[in-house]
C-alpha positions as CSV (number, residue, x, y, z in Angstrom):
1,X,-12.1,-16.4,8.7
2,X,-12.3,-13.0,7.7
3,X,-9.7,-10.2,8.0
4,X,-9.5,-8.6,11.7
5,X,-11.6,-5.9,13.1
6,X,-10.5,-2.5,12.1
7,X,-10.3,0.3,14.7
8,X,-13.7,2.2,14.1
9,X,-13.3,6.1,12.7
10,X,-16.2,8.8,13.9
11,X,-17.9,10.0,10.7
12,X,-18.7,13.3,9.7
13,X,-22.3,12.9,8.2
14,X,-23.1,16.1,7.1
15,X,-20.9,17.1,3.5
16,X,-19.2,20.2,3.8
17,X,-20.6,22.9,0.5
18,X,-16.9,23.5,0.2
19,X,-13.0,22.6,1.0
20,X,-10.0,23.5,0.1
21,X,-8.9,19.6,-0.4
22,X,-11.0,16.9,-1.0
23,X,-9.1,13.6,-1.0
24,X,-11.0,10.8,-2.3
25,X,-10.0,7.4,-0.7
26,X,-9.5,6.8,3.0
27,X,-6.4,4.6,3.1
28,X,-2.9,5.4,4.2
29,X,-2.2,7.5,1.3
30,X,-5.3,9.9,1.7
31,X,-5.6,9.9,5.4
32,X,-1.5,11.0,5.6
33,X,-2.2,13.6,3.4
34,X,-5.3,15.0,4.8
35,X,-3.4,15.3,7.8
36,X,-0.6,16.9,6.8
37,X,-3.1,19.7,4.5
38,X,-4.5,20.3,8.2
39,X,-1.8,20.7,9.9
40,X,-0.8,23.4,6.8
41,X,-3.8,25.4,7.9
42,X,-6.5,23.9,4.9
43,X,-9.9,22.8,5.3
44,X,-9.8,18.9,4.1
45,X,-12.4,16.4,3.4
46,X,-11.5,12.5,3.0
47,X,-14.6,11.0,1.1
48,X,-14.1,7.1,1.4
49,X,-17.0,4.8,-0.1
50,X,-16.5,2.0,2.2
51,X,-14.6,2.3,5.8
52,X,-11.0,4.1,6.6
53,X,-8.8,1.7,5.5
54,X,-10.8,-1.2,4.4
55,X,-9.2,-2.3,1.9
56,X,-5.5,-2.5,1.2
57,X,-4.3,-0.2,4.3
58,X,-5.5,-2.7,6.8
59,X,-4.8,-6.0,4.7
60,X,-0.9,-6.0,4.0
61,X,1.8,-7.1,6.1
62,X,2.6,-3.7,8.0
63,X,6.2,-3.8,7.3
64,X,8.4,0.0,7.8
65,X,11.0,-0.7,5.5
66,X,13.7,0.7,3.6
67,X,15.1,-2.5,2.8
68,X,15.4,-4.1,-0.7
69,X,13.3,-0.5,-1.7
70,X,13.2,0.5,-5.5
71,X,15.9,3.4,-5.3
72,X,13.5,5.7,-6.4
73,X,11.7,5.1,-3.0
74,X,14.7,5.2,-0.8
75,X,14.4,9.2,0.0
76,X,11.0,9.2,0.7
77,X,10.7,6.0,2.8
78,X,13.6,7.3,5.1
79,X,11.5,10.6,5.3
80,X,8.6,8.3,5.7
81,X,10.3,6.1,9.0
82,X,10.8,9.3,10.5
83,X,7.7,10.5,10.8
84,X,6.4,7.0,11.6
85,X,8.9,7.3,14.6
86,X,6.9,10.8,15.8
87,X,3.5,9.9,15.0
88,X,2.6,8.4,18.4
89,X,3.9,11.4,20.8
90,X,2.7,13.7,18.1
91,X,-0.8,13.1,17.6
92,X,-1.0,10.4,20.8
93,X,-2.6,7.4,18.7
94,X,-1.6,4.5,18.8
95,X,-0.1,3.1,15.3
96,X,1.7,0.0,17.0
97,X,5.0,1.1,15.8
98,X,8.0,-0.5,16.7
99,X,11.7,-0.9,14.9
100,X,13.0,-4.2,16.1
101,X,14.0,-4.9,12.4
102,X,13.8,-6.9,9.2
103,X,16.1,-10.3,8.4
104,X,16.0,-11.8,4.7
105,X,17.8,-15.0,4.7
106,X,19.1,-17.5,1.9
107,X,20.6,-20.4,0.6
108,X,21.3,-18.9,-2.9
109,X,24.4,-17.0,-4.1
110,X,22.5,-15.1,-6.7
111,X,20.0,-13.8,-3.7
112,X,23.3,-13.1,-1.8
113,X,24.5,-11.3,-4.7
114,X,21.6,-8.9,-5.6
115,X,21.4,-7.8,-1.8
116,X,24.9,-7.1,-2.1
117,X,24.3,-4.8,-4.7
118,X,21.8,-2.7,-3.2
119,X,23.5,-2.4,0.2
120,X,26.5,-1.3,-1.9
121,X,23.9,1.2,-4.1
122,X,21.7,2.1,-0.9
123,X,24.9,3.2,1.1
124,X,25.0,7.0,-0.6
125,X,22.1,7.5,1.3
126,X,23.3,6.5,4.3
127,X,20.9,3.4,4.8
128,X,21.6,0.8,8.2
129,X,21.5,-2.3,6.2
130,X,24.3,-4.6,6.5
131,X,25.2,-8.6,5.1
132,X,25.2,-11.2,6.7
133,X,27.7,-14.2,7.0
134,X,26.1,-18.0,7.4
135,X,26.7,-17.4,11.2
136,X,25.0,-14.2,11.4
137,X,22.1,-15.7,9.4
138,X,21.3,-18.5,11.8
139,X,21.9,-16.3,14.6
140,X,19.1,-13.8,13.4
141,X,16.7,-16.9,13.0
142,X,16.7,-18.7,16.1
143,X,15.0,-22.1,16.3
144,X,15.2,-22.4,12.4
145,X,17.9,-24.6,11.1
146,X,17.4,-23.4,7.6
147,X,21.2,-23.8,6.5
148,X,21.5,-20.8,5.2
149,X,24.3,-19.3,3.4
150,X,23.9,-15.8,4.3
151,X,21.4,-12.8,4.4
152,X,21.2,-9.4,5.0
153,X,19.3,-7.1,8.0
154,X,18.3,-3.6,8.8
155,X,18.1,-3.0,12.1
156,X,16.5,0.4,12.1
157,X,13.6,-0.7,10.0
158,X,10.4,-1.8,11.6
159,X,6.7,-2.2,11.2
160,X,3.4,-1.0,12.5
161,X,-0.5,-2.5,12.8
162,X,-2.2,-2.6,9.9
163,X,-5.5,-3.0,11.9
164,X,-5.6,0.6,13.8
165,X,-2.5,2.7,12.5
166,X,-4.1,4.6,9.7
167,X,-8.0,4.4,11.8
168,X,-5.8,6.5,14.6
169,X,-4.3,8.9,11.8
170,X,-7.6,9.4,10.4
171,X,-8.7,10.6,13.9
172,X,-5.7,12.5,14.6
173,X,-6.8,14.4,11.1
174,X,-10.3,15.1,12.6
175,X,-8.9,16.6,15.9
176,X,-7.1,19.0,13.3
177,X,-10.5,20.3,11.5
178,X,-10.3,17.3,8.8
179,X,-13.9,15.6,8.1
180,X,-14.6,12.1,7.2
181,X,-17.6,10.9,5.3
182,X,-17.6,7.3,5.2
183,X,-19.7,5.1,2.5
184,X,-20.0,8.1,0.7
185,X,-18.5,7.2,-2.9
186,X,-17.3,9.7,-5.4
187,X,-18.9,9.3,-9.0
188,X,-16.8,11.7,-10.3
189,X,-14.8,15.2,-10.7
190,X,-16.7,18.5,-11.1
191,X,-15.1,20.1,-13.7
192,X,-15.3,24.2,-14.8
193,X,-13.6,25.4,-17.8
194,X,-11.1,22.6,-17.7
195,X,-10.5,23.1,-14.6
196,X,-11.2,20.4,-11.6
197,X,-13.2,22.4,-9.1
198,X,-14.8,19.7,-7.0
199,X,-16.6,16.2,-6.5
200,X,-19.4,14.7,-7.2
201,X,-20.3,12.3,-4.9
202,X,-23.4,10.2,-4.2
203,X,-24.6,12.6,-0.8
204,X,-23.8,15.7,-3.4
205,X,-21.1,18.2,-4.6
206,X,-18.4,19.5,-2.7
207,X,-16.5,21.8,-4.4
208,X,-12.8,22.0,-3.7
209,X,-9.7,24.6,-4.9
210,X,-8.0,21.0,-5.1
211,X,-8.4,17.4,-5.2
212,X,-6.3,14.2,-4.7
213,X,-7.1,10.7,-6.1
214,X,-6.2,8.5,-3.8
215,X,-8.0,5.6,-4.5
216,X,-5.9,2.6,-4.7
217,X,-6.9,-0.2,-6.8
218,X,-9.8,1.8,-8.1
219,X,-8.0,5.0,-9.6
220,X,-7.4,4.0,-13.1
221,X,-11.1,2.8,-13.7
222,X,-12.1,6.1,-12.0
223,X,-9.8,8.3,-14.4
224,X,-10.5,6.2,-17.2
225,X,-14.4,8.3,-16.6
226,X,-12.3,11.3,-17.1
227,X,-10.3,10.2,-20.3
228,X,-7.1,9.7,-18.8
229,X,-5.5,7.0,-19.1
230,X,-3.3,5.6,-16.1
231,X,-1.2,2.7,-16.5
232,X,-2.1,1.0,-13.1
233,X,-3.7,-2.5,-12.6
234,X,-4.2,-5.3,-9.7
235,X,-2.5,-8.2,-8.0
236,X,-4.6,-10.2,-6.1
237,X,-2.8,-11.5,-2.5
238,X,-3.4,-13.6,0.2
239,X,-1.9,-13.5,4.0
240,X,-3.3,-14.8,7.0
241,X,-2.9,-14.4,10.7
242,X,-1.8,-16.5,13.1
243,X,-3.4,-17.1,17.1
244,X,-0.6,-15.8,19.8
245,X,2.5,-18.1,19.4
246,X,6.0,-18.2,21.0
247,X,8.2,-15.4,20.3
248,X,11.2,-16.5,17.3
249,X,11.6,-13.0,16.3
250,X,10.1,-9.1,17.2
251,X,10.3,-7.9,13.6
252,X,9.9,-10.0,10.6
253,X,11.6,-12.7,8.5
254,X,12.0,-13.6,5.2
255,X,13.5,-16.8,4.5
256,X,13.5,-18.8,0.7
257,X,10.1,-20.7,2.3
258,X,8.0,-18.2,4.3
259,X,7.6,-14.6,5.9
260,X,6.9,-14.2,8.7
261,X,5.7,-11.0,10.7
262,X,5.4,-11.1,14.8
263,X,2.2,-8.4,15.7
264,X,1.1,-6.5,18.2
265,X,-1.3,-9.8,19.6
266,X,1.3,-12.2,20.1
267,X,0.4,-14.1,16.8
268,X,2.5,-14.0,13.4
269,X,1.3,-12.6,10.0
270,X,2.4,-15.6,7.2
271,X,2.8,-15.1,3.6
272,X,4.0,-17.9,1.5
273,X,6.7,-17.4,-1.1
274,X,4.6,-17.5,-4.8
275,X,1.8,-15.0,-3.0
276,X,0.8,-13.4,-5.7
277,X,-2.0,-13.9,-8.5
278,X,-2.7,-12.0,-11.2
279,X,-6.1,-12.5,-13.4
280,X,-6.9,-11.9,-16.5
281,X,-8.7,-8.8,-16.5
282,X,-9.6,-5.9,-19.3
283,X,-7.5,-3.4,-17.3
284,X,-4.6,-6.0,-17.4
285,X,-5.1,-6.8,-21.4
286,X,-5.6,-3.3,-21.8
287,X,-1.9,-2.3,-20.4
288,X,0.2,-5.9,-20.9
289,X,2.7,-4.6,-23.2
290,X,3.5,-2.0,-20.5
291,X,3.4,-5.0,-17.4
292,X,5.3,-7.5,-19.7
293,X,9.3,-6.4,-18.3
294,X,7.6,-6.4,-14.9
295,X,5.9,-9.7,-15.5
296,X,9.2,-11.1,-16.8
297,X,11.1,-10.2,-13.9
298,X,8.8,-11.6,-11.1
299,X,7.7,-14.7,-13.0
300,X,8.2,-16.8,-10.4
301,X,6.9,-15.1,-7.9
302,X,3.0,-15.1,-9.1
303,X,0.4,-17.0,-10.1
304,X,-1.7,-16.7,-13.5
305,X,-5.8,-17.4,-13.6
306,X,-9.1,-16.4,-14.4
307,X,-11.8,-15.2,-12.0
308,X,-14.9,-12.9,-11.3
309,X,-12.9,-9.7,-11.3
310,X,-12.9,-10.1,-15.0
311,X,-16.3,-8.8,-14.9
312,X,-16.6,-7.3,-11.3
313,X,-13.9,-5.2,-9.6
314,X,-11.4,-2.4,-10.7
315,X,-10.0,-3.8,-12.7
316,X,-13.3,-5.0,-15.0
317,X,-14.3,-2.3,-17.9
318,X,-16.5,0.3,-16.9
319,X,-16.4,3.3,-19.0
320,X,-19.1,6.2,-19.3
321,X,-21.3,6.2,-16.3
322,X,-23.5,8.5,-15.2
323,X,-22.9,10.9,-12.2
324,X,-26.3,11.1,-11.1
325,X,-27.3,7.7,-11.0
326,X,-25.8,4.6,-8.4
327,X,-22.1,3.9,-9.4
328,X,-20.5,0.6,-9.0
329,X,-18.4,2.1,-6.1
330,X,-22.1,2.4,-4.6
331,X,-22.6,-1.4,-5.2
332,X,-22.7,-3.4,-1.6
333,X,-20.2,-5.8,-2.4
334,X,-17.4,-3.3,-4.3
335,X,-17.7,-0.7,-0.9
336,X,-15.4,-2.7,0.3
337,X,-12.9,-4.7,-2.0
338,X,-12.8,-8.1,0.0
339,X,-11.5,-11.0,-2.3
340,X,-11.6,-14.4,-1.2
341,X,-8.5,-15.3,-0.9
342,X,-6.6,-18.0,-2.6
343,X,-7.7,-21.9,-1.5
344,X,-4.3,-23.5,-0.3
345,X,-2.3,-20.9,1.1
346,X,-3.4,-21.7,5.1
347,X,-2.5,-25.0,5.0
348,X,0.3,-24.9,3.7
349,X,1.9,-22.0,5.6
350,X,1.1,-23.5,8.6
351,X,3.0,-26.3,7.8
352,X,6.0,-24.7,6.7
353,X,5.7,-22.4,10.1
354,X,6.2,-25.9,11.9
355,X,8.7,-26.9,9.5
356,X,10.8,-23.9,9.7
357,X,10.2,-23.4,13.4
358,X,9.5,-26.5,15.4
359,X,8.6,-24.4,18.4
360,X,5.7,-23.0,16.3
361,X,4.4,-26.5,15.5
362,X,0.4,-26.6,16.4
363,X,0.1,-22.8,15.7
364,X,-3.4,-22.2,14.7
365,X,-4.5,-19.7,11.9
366,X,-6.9,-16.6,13.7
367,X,-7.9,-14.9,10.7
368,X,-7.3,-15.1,6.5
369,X,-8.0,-12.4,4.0
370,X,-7.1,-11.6,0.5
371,X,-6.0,-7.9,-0.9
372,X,-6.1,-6.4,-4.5
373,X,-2.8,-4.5,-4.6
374,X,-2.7,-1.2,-6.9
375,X,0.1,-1.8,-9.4
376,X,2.4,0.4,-12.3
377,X,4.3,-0.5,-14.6
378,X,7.3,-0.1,-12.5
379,X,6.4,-0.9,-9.6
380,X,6.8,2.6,-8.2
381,X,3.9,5.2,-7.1
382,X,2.8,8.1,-8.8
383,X,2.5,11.0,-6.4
384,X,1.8,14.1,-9.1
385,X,-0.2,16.5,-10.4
386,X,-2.4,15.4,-13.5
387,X,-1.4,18.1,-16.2
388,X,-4.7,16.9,-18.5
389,X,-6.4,17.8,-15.5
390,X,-5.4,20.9,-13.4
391,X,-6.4,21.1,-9.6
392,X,-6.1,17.4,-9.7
393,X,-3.0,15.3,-7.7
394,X,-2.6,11.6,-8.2
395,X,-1.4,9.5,-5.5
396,X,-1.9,5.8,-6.1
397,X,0.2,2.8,-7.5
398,X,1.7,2.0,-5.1
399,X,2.4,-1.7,-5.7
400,X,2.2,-3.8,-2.7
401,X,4.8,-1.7,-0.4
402,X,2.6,1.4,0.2
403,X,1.9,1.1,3.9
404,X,5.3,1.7,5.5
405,X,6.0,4.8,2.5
406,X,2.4,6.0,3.2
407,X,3.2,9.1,5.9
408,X,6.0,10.4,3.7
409,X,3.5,9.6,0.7
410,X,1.1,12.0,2.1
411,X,3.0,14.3,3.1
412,X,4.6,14.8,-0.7
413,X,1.3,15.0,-1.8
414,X,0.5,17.3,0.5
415,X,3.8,19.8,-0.4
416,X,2.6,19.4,-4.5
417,X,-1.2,20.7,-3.8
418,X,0.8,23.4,-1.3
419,X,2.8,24.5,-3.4
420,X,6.0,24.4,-1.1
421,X,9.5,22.9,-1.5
422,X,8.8,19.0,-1.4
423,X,9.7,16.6,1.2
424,X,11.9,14.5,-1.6
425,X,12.6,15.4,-5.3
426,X,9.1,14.2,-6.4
427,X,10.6,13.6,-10.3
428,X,10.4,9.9,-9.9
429,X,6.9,9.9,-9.1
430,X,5.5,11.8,-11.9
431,X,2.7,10.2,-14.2
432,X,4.5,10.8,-17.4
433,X,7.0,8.3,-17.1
434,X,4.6,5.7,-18.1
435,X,2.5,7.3,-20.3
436,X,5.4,9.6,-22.9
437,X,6.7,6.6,-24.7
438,X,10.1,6.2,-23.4
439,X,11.1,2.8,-22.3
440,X,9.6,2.0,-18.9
441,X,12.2,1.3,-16.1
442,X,12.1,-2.1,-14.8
443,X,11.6,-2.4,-10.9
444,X,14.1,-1.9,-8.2
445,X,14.4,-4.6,-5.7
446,X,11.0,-4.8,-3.5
């Protein structure tokens, strides 16, 4: 069962001779972006070589969250909820954007103890999130008799639809003068006296006073063309969708066993706990000693393996191609990064959705997909300008907790190519910190 339909975008066939953006990549980060360049006054193209948001935009859980954030992130996601909050009167899409709030629950003290320390680290900035006691737990998890200890919840967080939210940003971005040229891949940067000046893509040049890369799990192979190096590879993830079920919570849950997220159709998006897989890839042998803190600290949370996208993918080596000849992001089957997901994960999290809530017990699966989530070092984004490469702006990394940071994403992005004062301190986001030497900060709580 493949991943859901996605809300269809109108296409701008014809390519524009020149912008004064062009933003490679037509997921959450891009599209945000692009609209908030627009609505600056600047002529914008989004070149995409696949569909708007076909591949990790559309395939995560959809959480809104400030919760359990990195620190680093806490400003701009806060930024970010706000303008989720607006985007539906503003622009009068429909995002499927609701804040009835996120519940983690446990049975261990040392869980109880790390949330504990961020609420008491997050409240400087004035975040909602409170503990729990045992009652409160089982209170906020009806029908599941999960003994727990103790949790913690953020009311004022929420979630939206992965399956339309960034499609009806993307048209919101048109109505403002913004075109979209779908399976239309970029090959590369045009390039004048140092100077990034354009795009090449497979339809022709555009040239552009700016570009951003935002192009997910692709962006380090595509920089790589450009002889930059960017710390950045993939996790390969699983979820799956349930049919309409009864109602055990309007926000999402995340319990020691399962997560749970109630959408927009009635049904539940499941992820197991241990979601994660990484494979051995070039890109991931290439960067390990960078990953290995990281890989420390979320040990047991993935999976290790080998698979295809040692030799297909992102994440596979490609080096010195040609930009007037067929790319691999021109191949039919990399348009669109669709892995198979992972054999026994459906199974299984059905069975634990009975287990944890009896009431769900018969709950069929609707749809299952797998993702390849753009990772750093750190687990943090980098949203900056690329110094080896003026007129260029990174925006990528973003490490499995992109969608609900994506507005405010794009709309930093959008202040560095502007010029003006940024939404949040953007110094946490800059390229360099994985890339100087100095010792690579190990990830916040995500």
């Amino acid at each position: 069962m493949a991943i859901p339909p996605i809300a269809r975008v109108q296409d701008d066939g014809v390519l524009p001779q020149a912008v004064d953006v062009a933003v490679i990549g037509g997921g959450i980060a891009g599209v945000s972006a692009a609209y908030f360049l627009a609505k600056a006054g600047r002529s914008v193209a989004v070149i995409e070589k696949g569909v708007i948001a076909g591949e990790q935009s559309s395939r995560n859980w959809g959480w809104c969250r400030v919760q359990n954030r990195d620190e680093r992130e806490i400003p701009l996601m806060q930024r970010s909820l706000e303008i989720w909050a607006n985007l539906a009167a503003e622009t009068g899409g429909d995002y499927g954007f609701h804040r009835d709030g996120l519940v983690y629950v446990t049975r261990s003290e040392a869980d109880m103890a790390h949330w504990q320390g961020w609420v008491d680290m997050a409240r400087k900035y004035q975040v909602h999130s409170r503990m729990l006691s045992a009652a409160e737990a089982r209170a906020a998890t009806p029908g599941n008799d999960g003994a727990w200890i103790g949790g913690v919840a953020s009311p004022r967080d929420g979630m939206a639809e992965p399956f339309k939210a960034v499609p009806a940003l993307a048209e919101a971005a048109r109505r403002l003068g913004v075109t979209i040229h779908q399976r239309c891949a970029v090959r590369g940067l045009d390039i004048t006296a140092g100077r990034v000046t354009g795009v090449i893509t497979e339809r022709g040049r555009i040239r552009a006073e700016s570009v951003l890369l935002a192009g997910g799990a692709w962006s380090s192979m595509f920089l790589r063309r450009h002889g930059v190096d960017l710390p950045q590879t993939s996790v390969r993830s699983t979820v799956f969708l349930t049919q309409p079920a009864p109602e055990v919570t309007a926000g999402g849950i995340s319990t020691p066993d399962i997560i749970i997220s109630r959408r927009g159709n009635g049904g539940y998006i499941v992820a197991a706990k241990n979601r994660g897989r990484i494979e051995v890839t070039p890109a991931g042998i290439r960067h390990a000693r960078k990953f290995w803190p990281t890989l420390v600290s979320r040990w047991n949370s993935v999976s290790f393996g080998i698979g295809t996208s040692f030799f297909r993918g992102p994440d596979a080596w490609a080096g010195n191609w040609s930009f007037d000849r067929p790319t691999i992001f021109e191949r039919e089957d990399m348009r669109t990064l669709d892995p198979a997901p992972s054999k026994g994960v459906e199974e299984p999290g059905l069975e634990q959705l009975a287990k944890s809530w009896p009431t769900l017990a018969g709950t069929k699966a609707a749809a299952t997909w797998g993702g390849w989530i753009d990772s750093t070092p750190d687990a943090v984004p980098v949203i900056a300008p690329l110094e080896a490469l003026p007129g260029l702006t990174l925006s990528t990394g973003y490490s499995g907790h992109g969608f609900g940071i994506g507005p405010g994403a794009g709309r930093l992005a959008a202040d560095l190519i502007l010029g003006t004062t940024p939404i949040v301190d953007p110094t946490p986001f800059r390229l360099e910190r994985l890339v100087d030497g100095s010792p690579i900060q190990k990830p916040g709580m995500i």
